[in-house]
C-alpha positions in Angstrom: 0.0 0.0 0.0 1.1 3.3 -1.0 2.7 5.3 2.0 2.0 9.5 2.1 2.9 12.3 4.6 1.0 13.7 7.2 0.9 17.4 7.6 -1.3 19.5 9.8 -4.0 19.9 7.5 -4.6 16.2 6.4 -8.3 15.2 6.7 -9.0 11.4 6.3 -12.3 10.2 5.0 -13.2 7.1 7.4 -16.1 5.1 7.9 -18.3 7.6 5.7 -17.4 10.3 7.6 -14.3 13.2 7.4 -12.2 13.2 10.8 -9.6 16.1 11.1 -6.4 14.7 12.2 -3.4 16.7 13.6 -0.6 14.4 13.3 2.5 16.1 15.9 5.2 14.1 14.1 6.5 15.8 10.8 7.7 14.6 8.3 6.7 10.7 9.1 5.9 8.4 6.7 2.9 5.9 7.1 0.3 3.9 5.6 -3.3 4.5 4.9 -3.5 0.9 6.6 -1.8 2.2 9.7 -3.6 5.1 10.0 -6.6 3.4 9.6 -5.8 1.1 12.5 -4.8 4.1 14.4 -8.4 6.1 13.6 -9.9 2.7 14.8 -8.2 2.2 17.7 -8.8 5.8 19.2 -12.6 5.4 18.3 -12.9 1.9 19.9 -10.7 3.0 22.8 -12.1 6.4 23.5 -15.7 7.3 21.5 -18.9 7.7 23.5 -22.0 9.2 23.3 -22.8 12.9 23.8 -24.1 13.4 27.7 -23.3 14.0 30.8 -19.6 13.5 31.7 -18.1 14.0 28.3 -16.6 16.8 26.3 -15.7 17.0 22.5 -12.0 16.5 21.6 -11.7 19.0 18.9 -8.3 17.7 17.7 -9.5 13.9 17.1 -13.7 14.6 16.4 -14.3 11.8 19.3 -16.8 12.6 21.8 -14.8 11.7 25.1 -15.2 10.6 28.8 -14.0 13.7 30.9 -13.5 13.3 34.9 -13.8 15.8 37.1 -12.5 15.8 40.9 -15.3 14.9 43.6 -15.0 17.4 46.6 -16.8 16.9 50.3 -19.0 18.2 52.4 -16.4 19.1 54.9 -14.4 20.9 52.3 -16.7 23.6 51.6 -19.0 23.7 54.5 -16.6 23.6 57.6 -16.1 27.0 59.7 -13.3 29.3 57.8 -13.1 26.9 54.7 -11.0 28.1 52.4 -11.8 27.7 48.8 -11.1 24.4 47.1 -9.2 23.8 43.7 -10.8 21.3 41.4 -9.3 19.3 38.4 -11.0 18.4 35.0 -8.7 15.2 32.9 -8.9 13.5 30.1 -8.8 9.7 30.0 -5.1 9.6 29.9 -5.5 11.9 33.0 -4.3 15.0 31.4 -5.6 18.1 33.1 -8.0 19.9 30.4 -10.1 22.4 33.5 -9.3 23.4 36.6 -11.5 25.6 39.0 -11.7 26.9 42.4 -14.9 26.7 44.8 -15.9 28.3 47.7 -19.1 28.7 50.0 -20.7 31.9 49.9 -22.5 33.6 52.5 -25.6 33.4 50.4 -26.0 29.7 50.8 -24.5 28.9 47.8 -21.7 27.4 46.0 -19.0 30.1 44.5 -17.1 29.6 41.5 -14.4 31.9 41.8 -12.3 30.7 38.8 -12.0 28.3 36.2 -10.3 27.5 33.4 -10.6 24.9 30.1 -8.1 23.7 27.8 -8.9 24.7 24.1 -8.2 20.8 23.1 -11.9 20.1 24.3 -15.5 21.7 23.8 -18.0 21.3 26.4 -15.2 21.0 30.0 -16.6 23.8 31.0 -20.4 23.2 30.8 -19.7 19.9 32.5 -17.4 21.3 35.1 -20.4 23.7 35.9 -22.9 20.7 36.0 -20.6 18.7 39.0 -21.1 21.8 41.0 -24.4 22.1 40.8 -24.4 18.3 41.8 -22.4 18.5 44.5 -24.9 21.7 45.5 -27.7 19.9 45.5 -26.0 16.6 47.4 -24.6 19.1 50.4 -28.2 20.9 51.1 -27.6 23.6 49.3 -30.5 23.4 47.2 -28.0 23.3 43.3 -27.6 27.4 44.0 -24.3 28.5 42.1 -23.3 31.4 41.7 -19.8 33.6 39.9 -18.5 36.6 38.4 -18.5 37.0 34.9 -16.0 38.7 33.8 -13.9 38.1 30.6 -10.2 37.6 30.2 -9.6 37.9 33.8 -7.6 34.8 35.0 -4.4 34.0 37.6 -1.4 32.8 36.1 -1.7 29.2 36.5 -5.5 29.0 35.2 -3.9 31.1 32.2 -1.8 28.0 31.8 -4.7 25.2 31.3 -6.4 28.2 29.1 -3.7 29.1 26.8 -4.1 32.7 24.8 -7.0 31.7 23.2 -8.9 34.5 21.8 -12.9 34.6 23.1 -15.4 37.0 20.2 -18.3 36.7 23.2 -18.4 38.0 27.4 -18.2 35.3 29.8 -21.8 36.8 30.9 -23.4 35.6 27.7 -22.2 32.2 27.6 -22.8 32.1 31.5 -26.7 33.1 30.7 -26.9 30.3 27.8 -26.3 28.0 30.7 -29.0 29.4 32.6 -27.5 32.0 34.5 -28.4 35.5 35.2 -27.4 38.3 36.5 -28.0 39.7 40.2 -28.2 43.5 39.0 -31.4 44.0 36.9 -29.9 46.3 35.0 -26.9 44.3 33.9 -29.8 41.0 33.3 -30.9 43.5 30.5 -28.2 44.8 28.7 -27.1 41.3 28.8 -30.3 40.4 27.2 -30.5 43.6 24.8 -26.6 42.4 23.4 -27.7 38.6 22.8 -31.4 40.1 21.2 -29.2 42.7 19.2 -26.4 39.8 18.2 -23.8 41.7 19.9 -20.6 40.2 22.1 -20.6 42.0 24.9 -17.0 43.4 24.2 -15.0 46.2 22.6 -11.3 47.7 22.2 -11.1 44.4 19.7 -12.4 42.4 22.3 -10.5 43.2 25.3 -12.5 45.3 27.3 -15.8 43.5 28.9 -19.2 45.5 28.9 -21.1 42.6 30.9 -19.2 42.1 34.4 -21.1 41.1 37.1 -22.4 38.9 39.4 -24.6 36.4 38.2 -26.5 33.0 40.3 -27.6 30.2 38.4 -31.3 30.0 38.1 -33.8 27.8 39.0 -34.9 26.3 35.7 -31.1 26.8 35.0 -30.9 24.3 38.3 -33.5 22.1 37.4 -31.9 21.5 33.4 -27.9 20.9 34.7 -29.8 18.3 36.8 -32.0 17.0 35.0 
């Protein structure tokens, strides 16, 4: 069988279907035979359905089991509790998500930061979802709560992020998921910006017009749960 290059940009048609592959090797020759067995492989190995627990692996095409760390009662509940760092890995146990969880005074759980890897779609949503578990399994009713605010990170979530651009506020994607915002007023212009197609940023999108706090709701509750 006739052996070819990979390159960056080499899309194989498998199955039926076209799976983008980003080969790190240069310059290495191999067979449509082996690649085929390696396409295979990874799809036997990895592939599951889309749901809860999963995220997109936008380098392979494979929808992929995600694990995210489990965190206690005691942790977040006990007097002077400090906030609590939580990990997000692949199956090879890779970190792809980090984030850091407190107990607010509100009765809720706090998302202070967090942080996905551009190698996968959909860590964050499912990072989101185990909090609002683990909400609802230490009495607190699934009530989470953050800041939205766009761009602003500590160095070593900037590290699991990368310098990935973002074209929309962290407040819009936040309300897709069901949250809103505390302030009425900044519930609306978040609401006027996704009504008007806007982003919710300027100065070539560094500046954020949408920063606030913002609690998930309770039909936002009831569908991360669900």
């Amino acid at each position: 069988m006739q052996s070819f290059k990979l390159w960056e940009s080499d899309t194989l048609i498998c199955m039926g279907s076209s799976l983008a592959l980003k080969k790190e090797m240069l310059n290495k020759s191999v067979t449509v035979k082996d690649l085929l067995k390696e396409v295979i492989s990874k799809v036997k190995t990895t592939s599951v359905p889309r749901g809860k627990g999963t995220a997109l692996n936008v380098r392979t095409g494979i929808q992929e089991k995600i694990y995210i760390d489990e965190f206690s009662e005691y942790e977040l509940l006990r007097d002077n509790a400090e906030p609590v760092e939580k990990y997000a890995k692949d199956v090879a146990g890779k970190i792809i998500g980090k984030m850091r969880i407190g107990h607010s005074k509100d009765g809720a759980l706090e998302i202070h930061d967090i942080a996905t890897s551009d190698e996968y779609k959909g860590i964050g949503r499912e990072m989101i979802r185990k909090v609002v578990e683990q909400s609802k399994r230490i009495w607190l009713n699934g009530r989470v709560q953050l800041t939205a605010w766009t761009g602003y990170l500590p160095e070593d979530y900037l590290a699991i992020a990368g310098k990935k651009a973002t074209d929309t506020a962290a407040a819009i994607k936040y309300h897709k998921m069901g949250f809103v915002a505390n302030d009425p007023k900044l519930e609306q212009e978040i609401l006027d910006t996704i009504q008007s197609g806007g982003t919710g940023l300027r100065a070539n999108g560094t500046i954020d017009n949408l920063v606030g706090h913002m609690h998930l709701s309770e039909q936002g509750i009831k569908q991360f749960l669900a």
